[in-house]
C-alpha positions as CSV (number, residue, x, y, z in Angstrom):
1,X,34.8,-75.8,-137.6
2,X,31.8,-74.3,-135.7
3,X,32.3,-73.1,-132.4
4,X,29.6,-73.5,-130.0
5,X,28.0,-77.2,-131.6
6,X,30.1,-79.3,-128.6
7,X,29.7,-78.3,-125.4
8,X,27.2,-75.2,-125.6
9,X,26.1,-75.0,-121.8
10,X,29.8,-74.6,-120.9
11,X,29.5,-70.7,-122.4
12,X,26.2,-69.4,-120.5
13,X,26.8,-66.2,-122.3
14,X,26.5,-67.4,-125.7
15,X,22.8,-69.8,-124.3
16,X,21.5,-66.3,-123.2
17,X,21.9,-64.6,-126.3
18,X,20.3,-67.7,-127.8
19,X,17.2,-67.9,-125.8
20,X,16.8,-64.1,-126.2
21,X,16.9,-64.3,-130.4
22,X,14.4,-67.5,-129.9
23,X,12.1,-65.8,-127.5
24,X,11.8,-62.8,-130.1
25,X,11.3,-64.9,-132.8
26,X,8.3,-67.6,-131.1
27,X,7.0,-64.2,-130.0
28,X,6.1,-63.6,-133.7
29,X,7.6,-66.0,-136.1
30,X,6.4,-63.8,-139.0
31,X,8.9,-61.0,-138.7
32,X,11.8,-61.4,-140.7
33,X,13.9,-59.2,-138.8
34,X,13.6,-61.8,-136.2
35,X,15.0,-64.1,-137.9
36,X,18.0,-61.9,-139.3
37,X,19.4,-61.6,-136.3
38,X,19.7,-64.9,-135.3
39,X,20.8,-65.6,-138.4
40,X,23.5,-63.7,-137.8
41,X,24.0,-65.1,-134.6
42,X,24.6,-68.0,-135.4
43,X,26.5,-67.3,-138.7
44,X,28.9,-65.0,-136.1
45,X,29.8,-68.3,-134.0
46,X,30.3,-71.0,-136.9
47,X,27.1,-72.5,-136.7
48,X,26.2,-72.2,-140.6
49,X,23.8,-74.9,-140.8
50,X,21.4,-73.2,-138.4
51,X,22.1,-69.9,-139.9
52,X,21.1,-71.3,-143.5
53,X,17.8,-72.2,-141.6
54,X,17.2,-68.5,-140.4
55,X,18.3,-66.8,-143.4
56,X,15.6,-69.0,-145.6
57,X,12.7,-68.3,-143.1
58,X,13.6,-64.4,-143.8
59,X,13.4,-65.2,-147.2
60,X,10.2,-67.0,-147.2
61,X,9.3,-64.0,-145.6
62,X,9.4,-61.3,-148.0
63,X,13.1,-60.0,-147.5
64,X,15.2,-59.7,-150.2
65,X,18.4,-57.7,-149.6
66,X,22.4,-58.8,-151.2
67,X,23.4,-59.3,-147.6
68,X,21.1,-61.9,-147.3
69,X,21.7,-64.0,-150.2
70,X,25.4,-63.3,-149.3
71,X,25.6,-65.0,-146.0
72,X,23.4,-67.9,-147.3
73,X,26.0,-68.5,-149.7
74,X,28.3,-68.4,-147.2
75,X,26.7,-70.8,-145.2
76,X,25.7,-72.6,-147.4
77,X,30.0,-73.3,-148.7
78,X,30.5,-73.5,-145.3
79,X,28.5,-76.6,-145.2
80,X,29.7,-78.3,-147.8
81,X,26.4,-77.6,-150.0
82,X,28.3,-76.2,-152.8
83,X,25.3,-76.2,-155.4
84,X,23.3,-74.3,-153.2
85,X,25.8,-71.8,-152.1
86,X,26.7,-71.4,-156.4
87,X,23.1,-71.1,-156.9
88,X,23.1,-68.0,-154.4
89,X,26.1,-66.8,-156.1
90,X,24.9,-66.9,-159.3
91,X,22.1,-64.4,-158.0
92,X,24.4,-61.7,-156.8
93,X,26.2,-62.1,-159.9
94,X,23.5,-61.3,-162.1
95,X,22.5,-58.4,-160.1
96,X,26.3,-57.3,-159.5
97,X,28.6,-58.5,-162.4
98,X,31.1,-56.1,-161.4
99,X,32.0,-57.6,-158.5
100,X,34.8,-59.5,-158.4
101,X,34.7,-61.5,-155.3
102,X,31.5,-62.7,-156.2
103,X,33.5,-64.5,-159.0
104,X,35.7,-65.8,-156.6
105,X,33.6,-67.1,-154.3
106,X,31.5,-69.1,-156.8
107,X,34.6,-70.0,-158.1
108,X,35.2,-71.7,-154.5
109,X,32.1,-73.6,-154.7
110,X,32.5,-74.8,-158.3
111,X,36.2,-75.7,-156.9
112,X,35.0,-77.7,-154.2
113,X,32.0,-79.5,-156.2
114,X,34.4,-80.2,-159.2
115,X,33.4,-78.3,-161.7
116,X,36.9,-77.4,-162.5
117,X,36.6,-75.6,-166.1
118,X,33.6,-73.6,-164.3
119,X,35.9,-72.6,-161.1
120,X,38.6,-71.3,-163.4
121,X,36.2,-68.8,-165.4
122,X,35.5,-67.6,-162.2
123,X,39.1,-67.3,-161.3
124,X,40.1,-65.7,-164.5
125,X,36.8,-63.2,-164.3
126,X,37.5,-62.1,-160.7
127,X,41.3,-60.9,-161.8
128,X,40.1,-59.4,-165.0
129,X,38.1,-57.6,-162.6
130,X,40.9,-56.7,-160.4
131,X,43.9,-53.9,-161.3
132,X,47.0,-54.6,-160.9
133,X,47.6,-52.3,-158.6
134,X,50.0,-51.5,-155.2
135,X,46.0,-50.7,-153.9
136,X,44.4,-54.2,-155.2
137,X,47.8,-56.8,-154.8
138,X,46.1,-58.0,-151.7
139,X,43.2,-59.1,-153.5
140,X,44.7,-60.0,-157.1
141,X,47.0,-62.3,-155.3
142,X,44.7,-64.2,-153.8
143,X,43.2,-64.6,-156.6
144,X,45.8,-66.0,-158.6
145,X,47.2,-68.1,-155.3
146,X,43.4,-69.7,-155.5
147,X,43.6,-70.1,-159.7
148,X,47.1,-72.1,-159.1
149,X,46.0,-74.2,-156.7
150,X,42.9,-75.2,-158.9
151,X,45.3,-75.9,-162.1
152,X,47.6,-78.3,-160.3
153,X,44.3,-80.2,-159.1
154,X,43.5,-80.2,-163.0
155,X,47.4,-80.8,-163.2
156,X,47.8,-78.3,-165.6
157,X,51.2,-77.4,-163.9
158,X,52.5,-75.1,-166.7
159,X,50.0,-72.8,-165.7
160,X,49.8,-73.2,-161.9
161,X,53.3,-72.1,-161.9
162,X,52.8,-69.2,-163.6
163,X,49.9,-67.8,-161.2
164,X,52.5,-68.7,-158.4
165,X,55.4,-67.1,-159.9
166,X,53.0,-63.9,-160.2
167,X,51.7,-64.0,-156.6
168,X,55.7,-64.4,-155.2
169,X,57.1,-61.2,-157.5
170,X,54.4,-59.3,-155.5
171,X,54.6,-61.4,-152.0
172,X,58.2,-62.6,-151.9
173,X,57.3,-64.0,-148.6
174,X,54.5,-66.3,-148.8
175,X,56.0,-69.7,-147.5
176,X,53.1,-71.6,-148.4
177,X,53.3,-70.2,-152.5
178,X,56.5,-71.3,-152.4
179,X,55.6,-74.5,-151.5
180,X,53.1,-75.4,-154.0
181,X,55.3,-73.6,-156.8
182,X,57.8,-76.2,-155.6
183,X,55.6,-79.0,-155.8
184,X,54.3,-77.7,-159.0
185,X,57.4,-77.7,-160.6
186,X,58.2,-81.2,-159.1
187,X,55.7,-82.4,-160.7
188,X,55.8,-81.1,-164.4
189,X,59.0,-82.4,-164.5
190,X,58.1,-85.9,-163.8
191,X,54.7,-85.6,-165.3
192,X,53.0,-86.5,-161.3
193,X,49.5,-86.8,-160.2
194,X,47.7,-84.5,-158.0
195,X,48.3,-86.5,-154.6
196,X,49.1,-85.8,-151.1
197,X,52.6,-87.6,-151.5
198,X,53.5,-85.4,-154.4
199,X,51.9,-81.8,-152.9
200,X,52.8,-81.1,-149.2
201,X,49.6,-79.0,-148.5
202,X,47.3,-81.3,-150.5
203,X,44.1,-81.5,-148.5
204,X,44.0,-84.1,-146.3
205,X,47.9,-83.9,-145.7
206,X,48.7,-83.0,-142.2
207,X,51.0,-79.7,-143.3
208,X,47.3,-78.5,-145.0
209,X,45.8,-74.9,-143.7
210,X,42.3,-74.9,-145.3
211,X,41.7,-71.2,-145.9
212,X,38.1,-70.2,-145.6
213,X,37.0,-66.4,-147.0
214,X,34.6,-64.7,-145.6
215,X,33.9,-61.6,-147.9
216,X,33.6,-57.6,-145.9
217,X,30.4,-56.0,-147.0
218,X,29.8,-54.5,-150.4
219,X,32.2,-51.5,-151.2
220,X,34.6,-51.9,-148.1
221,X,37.2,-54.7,-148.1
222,X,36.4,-57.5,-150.0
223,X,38.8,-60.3,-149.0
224,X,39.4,-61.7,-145.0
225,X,41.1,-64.8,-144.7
226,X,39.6,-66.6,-141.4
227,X,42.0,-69.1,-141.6
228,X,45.7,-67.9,-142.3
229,X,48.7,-69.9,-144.2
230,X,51.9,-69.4,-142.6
């Protein structure tokens, strides 16, 4: 959730900083620099919506750097605007198809709007893109944790307990893979629906962790989960 949309004038700090980025930018609203940095401002402290604001004024503006189109996408998912965030997606893709957590992101998006068949293109591309290696497991993982999830909501369970078996030979201990293999397995056998009463950590079910990423910048790290599954 954002942090600073309730309650604002309780951190005078955070107001400050605010007013400062604001004064700059009424000061000259034609610099998109300006507007960068308040993008990122508010981007930094979970207000997304305001950040997709910023970042589209420096676009209007002339700029037209990855990083960006990156946290507009970001913003944009973190929104719930999943079209617009795969649209911005789709950009860096074409300029970067080598990059695999672009793949996963939009695979996210797709994910979330329900373009299932889409999301698990992405899936599959960003591990094709992603050596199985002791260097990469902490990425490949994730990717195939994200891939099973998505193939028990198309309740292709087969599959989904595949990717989880592959994630659990690398990450013995991930309680929460072992938990949807579980509940995938459950449910092949008795041919179930994807529901909250049949998976544990089912969205909406009070033992579900959404996991938000938020991607490092290009070349370093690509994969920080904000929001960790125990």
């Amino acid at each position: 959730m954002p942090i600073f949309t309730e309650n604002r004038n309780d951190y005078p700090e955070f107001l400050d900083e605010e007013r400062k980025l604001s004064k700059i930018i009424n000061e000259n609203t034609e610099n998109s620099d300006s507007w960068i940095s308040r993008g990122h401002f508010y981007f930094n402290f979970g207000m997304w919506e305001q950040a997709v604001n910023d970042f589209n004024n420096a676009l209007r503006l002339g700029e037209n750097n990855d990083e960006i189109y990156w946290h507009l996408a970001q913003s944009y998912f973190l929104t719930g605007h999943y079209k617009e965030s795969i649209i911005e997606w789709s950009y860096l893709i074409d300029k970067d198809s080598e990059e695999s957590y672009l793949y996963s992101s939009r695979g996210w998006a797709y994910r979330k709007n329900g373009n299932y068949k889409l999301s698990e293109a992405d899936y599959t591309k960003a591990i094709s893109l992603t050596p199985d290696t002791e260097e990469c497991h902490g990425t490949v993982i994730h990717y195939h944790y994200f891939r099973g999830q998505l193939y028990c909501e198309m309740q292709e369970y087969q599959k989904a307990i595949q990717d989880f078996k592959f994630v659990l030979i690398r990450s013995p201990y991930w309680s929460a893979c072992k938990i949807w293999l579980k509940d995938a397995k459950r449910a092949l056998k008795k041919n179930l629906p994807f529901t909250k009463e049949n998976f544990y950590l089912f969205k909406g079910h009070p033992g579900f962790v959404e996991m938000r990423l938020c991607f490092e910048s290009k070349g370093k790290s690509p994969l920080r989960i904000l929001s960790s599954i125990s």
